[in-house]
C-alpha positions as CSV (number, residue, x, y, z in Angstrom):
1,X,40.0,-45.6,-51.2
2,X,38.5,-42.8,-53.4
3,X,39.0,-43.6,-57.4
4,X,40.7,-40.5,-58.7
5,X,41.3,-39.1,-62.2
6,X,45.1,-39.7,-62.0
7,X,44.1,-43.2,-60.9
8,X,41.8,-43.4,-64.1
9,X,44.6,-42.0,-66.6
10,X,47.3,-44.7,-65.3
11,X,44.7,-47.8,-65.3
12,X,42.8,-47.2,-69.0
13,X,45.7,-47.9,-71.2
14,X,45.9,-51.2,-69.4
15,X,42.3,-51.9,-69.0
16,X,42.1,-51.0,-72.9
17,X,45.0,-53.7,-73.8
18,X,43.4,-56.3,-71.9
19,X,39.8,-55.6,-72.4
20,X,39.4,-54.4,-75.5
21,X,41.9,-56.6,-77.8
22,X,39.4,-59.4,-77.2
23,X,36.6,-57.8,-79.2
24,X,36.7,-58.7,-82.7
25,X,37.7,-56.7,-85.8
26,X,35.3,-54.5,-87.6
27,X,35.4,-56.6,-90.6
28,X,34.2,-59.3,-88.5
29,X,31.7,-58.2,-87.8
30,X,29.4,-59.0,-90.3
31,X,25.8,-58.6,-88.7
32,X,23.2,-56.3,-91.0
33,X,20.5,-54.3,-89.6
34,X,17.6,-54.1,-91.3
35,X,16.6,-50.4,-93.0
36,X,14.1,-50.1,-90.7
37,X,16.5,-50.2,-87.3
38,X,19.2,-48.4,-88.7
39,X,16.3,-45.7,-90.3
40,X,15.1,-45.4,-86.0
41,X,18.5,-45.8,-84.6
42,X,20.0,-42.9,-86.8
43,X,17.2,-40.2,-85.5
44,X,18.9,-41.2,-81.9
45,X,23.1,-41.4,-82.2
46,X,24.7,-40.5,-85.2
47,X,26.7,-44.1,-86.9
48,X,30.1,-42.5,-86.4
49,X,29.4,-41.0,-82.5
50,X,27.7,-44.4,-82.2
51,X,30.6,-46.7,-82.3
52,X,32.6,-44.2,-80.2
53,X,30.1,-44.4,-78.0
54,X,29.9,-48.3,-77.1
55,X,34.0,-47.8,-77.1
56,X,33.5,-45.6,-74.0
57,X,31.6,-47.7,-72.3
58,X,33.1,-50.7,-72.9
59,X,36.3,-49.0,-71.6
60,X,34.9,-47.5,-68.8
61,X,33.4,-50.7,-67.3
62,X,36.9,-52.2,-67.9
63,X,38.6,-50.0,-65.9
64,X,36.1,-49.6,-63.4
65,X,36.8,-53.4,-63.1
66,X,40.8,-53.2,-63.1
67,X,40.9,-50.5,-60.3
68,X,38.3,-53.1,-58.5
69,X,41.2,-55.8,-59.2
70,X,44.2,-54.0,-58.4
71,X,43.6,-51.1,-56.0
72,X,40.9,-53.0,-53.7
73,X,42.4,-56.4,-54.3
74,X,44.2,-57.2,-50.4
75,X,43.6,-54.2,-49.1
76,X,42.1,-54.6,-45.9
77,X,38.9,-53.1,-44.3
78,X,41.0,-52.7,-40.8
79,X,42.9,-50.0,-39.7
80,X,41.4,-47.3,-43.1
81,X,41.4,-43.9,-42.0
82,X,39.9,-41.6,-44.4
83,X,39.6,-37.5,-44.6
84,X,38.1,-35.3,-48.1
85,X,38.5,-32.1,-48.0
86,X,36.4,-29.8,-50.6
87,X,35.1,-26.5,-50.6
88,X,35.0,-25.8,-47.0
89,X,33.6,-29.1,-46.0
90,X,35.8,-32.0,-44.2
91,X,34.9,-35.4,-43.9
92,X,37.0,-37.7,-42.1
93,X,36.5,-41.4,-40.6
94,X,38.7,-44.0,-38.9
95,X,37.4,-48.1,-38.5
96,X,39.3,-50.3,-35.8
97,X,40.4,-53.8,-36.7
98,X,37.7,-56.3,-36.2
99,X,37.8,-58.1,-32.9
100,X,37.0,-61.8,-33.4
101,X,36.9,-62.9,-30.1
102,X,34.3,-60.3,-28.0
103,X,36.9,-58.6,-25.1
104,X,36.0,-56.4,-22.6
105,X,36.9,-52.7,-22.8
106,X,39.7,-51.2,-22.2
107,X,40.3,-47.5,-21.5
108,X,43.1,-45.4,-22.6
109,X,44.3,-42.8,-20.2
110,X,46.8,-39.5,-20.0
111,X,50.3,-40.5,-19.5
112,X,51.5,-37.2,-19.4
113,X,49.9,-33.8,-19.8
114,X,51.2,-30.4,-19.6
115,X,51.3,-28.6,-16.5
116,X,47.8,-26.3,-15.4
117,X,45.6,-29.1,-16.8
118,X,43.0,-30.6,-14.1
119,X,40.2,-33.3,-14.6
120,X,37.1,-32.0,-15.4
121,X,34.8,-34.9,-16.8
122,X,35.5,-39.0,-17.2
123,X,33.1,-41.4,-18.3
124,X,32.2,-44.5,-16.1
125,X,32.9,-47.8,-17.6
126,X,30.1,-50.3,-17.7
127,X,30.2,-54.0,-18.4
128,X,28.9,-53.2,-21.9
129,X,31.0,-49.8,-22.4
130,X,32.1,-49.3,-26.1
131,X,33.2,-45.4,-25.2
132,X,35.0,-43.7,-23.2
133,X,35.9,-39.7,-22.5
134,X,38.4,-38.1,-20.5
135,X,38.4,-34.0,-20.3
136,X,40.3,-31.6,-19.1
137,X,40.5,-27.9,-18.8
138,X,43.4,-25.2,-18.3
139,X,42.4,-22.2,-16.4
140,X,44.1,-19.1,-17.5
141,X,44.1,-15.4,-17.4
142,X,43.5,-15.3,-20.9
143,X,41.6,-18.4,-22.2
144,X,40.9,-21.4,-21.3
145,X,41.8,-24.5,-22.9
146,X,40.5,-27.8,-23.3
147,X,42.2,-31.0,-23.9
148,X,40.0,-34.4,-24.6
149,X,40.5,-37.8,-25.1
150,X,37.9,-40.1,-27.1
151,X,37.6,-43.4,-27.4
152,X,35.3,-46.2,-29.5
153,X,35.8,-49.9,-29.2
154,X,34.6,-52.0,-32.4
155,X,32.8,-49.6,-34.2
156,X,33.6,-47.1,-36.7
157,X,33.7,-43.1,-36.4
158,X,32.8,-40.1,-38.5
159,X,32.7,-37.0,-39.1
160,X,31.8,-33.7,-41.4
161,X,33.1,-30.7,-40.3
162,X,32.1,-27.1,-42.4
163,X,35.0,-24.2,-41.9
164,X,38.5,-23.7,-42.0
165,X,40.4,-26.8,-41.9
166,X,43.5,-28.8,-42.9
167,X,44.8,-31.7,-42.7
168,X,47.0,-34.2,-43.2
169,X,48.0,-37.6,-42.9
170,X,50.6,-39.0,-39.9
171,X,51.3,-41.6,-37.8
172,X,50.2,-41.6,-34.5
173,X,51.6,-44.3,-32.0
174,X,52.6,-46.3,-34.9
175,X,49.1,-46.6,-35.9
176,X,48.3,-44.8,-39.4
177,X,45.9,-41.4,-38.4
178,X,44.9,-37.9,-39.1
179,X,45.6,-34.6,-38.0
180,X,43.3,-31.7,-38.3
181,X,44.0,-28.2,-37.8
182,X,41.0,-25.8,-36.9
183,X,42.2,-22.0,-37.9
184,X,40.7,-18.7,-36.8
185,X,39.9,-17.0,-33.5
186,X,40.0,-20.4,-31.5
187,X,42.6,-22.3,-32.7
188,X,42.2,-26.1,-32.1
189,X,43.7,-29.8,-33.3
190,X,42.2,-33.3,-33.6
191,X,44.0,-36.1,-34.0
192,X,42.3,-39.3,-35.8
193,X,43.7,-42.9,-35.7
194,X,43.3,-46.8,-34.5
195,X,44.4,-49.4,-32.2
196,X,43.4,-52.9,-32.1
197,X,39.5,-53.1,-31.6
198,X,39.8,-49.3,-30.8
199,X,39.0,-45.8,-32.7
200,X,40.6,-42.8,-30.8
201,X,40.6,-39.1,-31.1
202,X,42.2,-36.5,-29.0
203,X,41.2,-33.0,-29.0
204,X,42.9,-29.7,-27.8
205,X,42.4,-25.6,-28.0
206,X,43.9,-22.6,-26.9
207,X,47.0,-22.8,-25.2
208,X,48.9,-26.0,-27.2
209,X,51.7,-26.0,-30.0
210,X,51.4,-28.8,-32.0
211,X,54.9,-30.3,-30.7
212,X,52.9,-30.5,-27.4
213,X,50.0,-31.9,-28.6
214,X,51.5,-34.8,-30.3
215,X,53.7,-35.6,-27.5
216,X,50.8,-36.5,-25.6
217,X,49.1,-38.7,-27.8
218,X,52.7,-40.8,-27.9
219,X,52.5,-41.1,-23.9
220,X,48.9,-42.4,-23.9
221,X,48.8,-45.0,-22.1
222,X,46.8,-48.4,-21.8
């Protein structure tokens, strides 16, 4: 999870009760420097931007160490799906949930496509396969669209994509996911989530509404 400044504002008054009421008063604090370090030390920080200074950090390192406490604290590694979006550049990444006991794989398949899709390319499955790919494509007058179905087992996925995207966060199958939307000339959608020891992503252009689209990731079927 990605420490925003919202998340800053809410934790430092907190962080500053809890932290900072435990350093002692200024009067005491009755340490002297000698001339000669406060003669150096005032050609380098001014004495009043110097105590604001230690304040900050002090309180930074405090919050830094709340938000580690109470944002991260329980919250498992399984299952994140994550996606930044800035300035034209998306990242995105999904991680399965860790398989203690070693299984073999597994593979996913179409439960129910639209009509004018035929098989074009599937992956063979080894005895130490970890992914998977199904394809298909849609002849048409027009265009011709493709519809793709990937699949990792026990390993985590990502991605940077540079362009025209958005996206948002859904559920997919139950399972928390992503779904990205590709504008301009060739119009396409991704879809991002987990199962068990599994990462999955489906792809489609051309020829799809989103409706469609997300009717046939809920009829995948294992």
């Amino acid at each position: 999870m990605r420490i925003t400044d919202e998340m800053l504002y809410q934790a430092a008054p907190e962080a500053a009760e809890r932290y900072l009421s435990t350093l002692p008063d200024r009067a005491d604090c009755g340490h002297a420097f000698s001339p000669a370090f406060e003669e150096k030390m005032g050609f380098l920080i001014p004495r009043r931007k110097k105590r604001k200074f230690w304040k900050r950090i002090v309180l930074l390192a405090a919050v830094v160490a709340l938000l580690g406490t109470a944002v991260y604290a329980d919250q498992p590694e399984d299952y994140h799906v994550r996606a930044t979006a800035r300035e034209g550049i998306l990242t995105y990444s999904a991680r399965p949930q860790e398989d203690v006991v070693p299984q073999q794989f597994h593979r996913i398949t179409f439960g129910w496509i639209p009509e004018g899709y035929t098989l074009w390319r599937e992956s063979e499955l080894e005895e130490d396969t970890v992914y998977s790919s199904i394809s298909y494509w849609k002849e048409g007058e027009a265009s011709r669209g493709h519809l793709s179905l990937c699949q990792w087992m026990g390993q985590e996925y990502s991605e940077t994509l540079m362009g025209d995207y958005r996206w948002e966060g859904v559920t997919v199958r139950g399972s928390e996911g992503i779904f990205i939307d590709a504008a301009g000339d060739r119009r396409s959608y991704t879809l991002l989530w987990a199962e068990g020891p599994y990462v999955l992503q489906l792809t489609a252009d051309a020829g799809l509404d989103r409706e469609t689209f997300f009717k046939i990731a809920e009829n995948l079927a294992w």
